[in-house]
N, C-alpha and C positions, 0 to 999 in steps of 0.2 A: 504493500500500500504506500510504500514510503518512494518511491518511484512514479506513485498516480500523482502524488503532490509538487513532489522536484518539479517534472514537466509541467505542470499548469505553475508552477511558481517563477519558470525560466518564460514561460510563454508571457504571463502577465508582466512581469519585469520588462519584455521585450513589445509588448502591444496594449499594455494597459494602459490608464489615465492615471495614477498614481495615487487610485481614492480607493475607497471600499467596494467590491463588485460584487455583484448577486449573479450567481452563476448556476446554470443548470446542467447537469451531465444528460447528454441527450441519448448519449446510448442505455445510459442507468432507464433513463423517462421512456423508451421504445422497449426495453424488457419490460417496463411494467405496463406499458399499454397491451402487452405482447400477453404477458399474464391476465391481464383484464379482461381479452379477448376470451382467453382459454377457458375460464372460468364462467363467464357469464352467460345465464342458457337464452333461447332462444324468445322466450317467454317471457325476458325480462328488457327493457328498453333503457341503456344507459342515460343518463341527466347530469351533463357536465357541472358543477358549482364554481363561479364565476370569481367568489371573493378567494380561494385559495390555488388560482390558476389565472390571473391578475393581468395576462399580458394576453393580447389581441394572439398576437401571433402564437403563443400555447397553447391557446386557447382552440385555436382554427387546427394547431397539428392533431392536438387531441380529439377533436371531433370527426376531420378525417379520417383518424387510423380505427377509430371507434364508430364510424359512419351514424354518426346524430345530430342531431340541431336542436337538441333537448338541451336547455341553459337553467340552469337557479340562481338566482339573485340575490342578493344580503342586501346591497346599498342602491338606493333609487336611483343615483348617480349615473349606477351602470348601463342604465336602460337604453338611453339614445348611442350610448359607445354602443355597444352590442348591436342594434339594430343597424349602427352606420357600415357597420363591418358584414355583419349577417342578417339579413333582411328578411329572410325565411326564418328567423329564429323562432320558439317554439318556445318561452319565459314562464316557469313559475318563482313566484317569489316565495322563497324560504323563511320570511318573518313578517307579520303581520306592516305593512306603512303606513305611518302616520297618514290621517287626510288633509293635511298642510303640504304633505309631499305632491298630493294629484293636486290641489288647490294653484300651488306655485309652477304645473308644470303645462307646457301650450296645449291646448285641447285640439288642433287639428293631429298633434303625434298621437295623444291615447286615441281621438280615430281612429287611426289611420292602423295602429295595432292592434287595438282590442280584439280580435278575434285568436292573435295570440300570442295573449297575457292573461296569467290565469295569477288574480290578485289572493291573497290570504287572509282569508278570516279567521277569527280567535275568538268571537264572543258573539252576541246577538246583538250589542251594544257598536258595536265596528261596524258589522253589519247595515246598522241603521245609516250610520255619515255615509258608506257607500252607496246607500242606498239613493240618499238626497242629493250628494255627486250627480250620480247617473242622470236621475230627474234632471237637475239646471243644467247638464250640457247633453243633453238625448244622447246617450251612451247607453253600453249594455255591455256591463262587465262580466268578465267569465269568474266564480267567485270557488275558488277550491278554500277548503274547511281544514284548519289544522286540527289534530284530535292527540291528545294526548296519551301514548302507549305505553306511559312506563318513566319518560324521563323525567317527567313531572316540573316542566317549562313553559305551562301555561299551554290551552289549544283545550278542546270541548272535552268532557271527562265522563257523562252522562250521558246517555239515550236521547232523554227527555230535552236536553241543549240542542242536539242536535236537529229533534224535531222541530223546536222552535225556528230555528235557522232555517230548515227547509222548507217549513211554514212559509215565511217568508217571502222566499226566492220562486217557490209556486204564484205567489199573488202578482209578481210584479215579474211577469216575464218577458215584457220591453224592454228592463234595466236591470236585470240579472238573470246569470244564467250560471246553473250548478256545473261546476266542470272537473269534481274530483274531491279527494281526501289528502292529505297529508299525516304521515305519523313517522318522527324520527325519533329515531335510536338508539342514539350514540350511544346511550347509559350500557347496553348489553356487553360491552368487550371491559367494560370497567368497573362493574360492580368486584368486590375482594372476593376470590372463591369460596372463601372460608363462611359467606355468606349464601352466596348464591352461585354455582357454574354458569357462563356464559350460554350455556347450549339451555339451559333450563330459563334465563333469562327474556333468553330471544319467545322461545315460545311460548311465554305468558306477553310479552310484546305483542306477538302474531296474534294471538287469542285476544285481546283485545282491540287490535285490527278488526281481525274477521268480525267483530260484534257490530260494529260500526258499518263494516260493508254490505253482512247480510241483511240489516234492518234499513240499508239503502234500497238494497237489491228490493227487498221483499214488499216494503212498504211503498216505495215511493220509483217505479220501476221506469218511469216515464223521463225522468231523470238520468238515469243511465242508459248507456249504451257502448257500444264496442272503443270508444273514444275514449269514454270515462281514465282520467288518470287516477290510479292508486299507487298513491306515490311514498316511498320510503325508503329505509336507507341511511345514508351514510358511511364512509368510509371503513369506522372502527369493527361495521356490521355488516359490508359488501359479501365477504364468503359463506356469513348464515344465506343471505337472500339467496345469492346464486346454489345453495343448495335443495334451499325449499322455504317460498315465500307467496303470501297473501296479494303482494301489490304487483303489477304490470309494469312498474316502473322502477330503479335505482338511483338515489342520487350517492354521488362522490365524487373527487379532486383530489383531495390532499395525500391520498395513497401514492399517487401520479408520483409525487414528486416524494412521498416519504419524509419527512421531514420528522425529529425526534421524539415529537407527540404521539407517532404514530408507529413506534417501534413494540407492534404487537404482536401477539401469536396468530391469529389470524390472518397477519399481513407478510407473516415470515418470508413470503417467496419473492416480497418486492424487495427493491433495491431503492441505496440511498441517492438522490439525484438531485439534492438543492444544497449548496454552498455560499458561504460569504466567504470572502477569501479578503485582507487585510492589509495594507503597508504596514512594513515596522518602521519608523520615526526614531528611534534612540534604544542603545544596548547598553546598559551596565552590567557588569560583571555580577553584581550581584544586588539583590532587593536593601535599598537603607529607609527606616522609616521616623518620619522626625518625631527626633525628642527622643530615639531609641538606638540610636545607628549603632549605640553599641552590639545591639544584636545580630548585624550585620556578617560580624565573624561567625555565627554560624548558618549562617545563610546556603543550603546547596540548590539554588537556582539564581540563573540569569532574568535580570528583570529590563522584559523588554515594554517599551512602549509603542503602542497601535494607535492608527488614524482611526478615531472612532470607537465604537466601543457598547459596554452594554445591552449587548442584541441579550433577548430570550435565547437560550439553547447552550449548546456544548464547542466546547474548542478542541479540535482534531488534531491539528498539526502546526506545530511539531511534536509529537507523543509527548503525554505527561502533561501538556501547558494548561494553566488552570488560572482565573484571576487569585489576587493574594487578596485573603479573606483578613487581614487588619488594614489596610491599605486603605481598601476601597474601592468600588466600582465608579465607572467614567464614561461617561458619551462622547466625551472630548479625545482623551487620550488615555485610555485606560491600561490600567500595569499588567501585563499577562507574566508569569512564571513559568520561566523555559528553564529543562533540566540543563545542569550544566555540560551535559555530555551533550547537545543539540548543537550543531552548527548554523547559527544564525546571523545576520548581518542588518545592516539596515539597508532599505528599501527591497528588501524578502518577504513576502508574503504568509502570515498566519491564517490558517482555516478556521471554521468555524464551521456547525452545520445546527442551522437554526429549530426551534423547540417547533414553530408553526409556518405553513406557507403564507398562510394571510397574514399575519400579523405584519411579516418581514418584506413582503414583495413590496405593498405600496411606499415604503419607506426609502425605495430605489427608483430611480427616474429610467434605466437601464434593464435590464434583466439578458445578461448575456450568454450566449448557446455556446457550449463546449463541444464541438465534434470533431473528430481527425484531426486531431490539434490545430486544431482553429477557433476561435471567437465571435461570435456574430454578434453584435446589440442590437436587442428589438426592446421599443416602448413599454412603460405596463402602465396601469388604470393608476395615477396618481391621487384623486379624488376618495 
């Protein structure tokens, strides 16, 4: 492994901008699309997530190699990017948005989309402002239901909710229109076993799903149809679904790239493929800390300083390096601890491999493609 970093550390040295880069390994990101493929049955419809796959151009590789234009949304932000790129996209949103967000946004776009954008409801109470929306600009939104399976994040918990809402959406079917369920996951891969096994988890998950479905199905049948999205998922849960699942639909992202949150059993057969790679700014021999330096003599690491600093996650390389926990951490130039047996120099690059993809992409103006040893920079969603 210590030869996968030399080369990316001789290439940056030699093509970099001499700042922090956010790097993907594109052959790591093509094995796990490669796995994703393998895995996912035929019955299940992938749904790329948009906030942990940040850059137009990921965004579109991933969807080619996984042939969908199924998108999820976090940020309201993303909606016109996405559309300007993919015009066929195919949007539901993964969290309820404010209605200050459609208020502020031009009403010839939600036109011109609404057939698909499938908005998120959480309450009956949501429900209503959507409703009044729709009325003052004759719209007719597609209104998928979040339902709560388990992670207990808010979304319909009762039968009885649900009816309400569907009440509803029956009366006024100019300005709504039912286009689905929502129910994620996440909680199944992380509950402690000691409480509950994952596999025992997911199936009271699904069991609660199905309750939700069949009293769709059963009751209110007019409403569904072969289109209906039963949407669910999440990364931490991709390999229960693609085993045996309730919903017609998967959502995930963050697997793609792997990032340190997601170092699961579940996920074991992906690879790690998102990187921040570092300048080093200054090398002392060794860590002095003021008002202490006496402690210096025994000191056995090299205390280098990095441009930047602070990210969520783990430091890779060079083996061993770890921030110095009396020091203190730094956004500015933070102290890393290099053993001293490390050959390190300044303007050499330190690794890092960040704790999440979302968190870290928008924080980079860049998002650069490692392939064949080469670098490519493509944009990511700054907003």
């Amino acid at each position: 492994m210590d030869a996968y970093y030399q080369q990316l550390n001789t290439l940056l040295k030699h093509i970099g901008t001499g700042m922090p880069q956010l790097i993907v390994d594109v052959a790591a990101l093509n094995h796990n699309l490669v796995i994703t493929q393998q895995q996912i049955p035929r019955s299940l419809h992938p749904r790329l997530v948009v906030k942990s796959l940040a850059c137009m151009a990921l965004l579109q590789h991933c969807a080619t190699q996984l042939k969908t234009q199924r998108y999820m949304l976090f940020h309201f932000a993303h909606l016109k990017t996405l559309f300007e790129s993919m015009p066929q996209a195919d949007v539901l949103f993964g969290k309820p948005m404010p209605i200050q967000a459609l208020n502020h946004t031009d009403k010839a776009f939600l036109q011109a989309t609404q057939l698909q954008v499938q908005w998120l409801i959480d309450s009956e109470q949501r429900l209503g402002q959507y409703l009044k929306f729709a009325e003052q600009h004759q719209l007719c939104l597609r209104i998928n239901i979040e339902i709560d399976v388990g992670l207990h994040r808010g979304g319909l918990k009762t039968i009885n909710e649900l009816k309400a809402i569907l009440d509803v959406i029956i009366r006024h079917p100019q300005h709504l229109k039912f286009s689905g369920l929502m129910g994620y996951d996440a909680h199944v891969a992380k509950i402690p076993r000691l409480i509950q096994s994952a596999e025992q988890t997911y199936q009271l998950s699904q069991q609660s799903y199905q309750q939700f479905k069949d009293y769709l199905q059963q009751r209110y049948p007019s409403l569904c149809d072969e289109h209906t999205c039963w949407n669910g998922g999440g990364s931490p849960s991709f390999s229960f679904h693609c085993q045996q699942s309730v919903c017609n639909e998967v959502s995930f992202g963050s697997m793609l790239l792997k990032p340190a949150d997601f170092e699961l059993k579940a996920l074991h057969a992906f690879q790690n493929a998102l990187w921040i790679a570092t300048p080093v700014l200054k090398v002392l021999s060794r860590t002095e800390l003021p008002q202490l330096e006496w402690l210096s003599r025994w000191a056995k690491s090299q205390a280098v300083f990095i441009y930047g600093g602070y990210w969520r996650g783990n430091y890779v390389y060079p083996q061993g390096s770890q921030p110095h926990g009396l020091y203190g951490r730094s956004s500015n130039q933070e102290l890393v601890q290099i053993p001293q047996t490390s050959s390190i120099e300044v303007d050499d690059y330190v690794f890092f491999r960040p704790a999440q993809s979302e968190m870290i992409i928008p924080q980079f103006a860049q998002l650069w493609w490692y392939q064949a040893d080469r670098l490519m920079a493509f944009e990511t969603f700054r907003e």
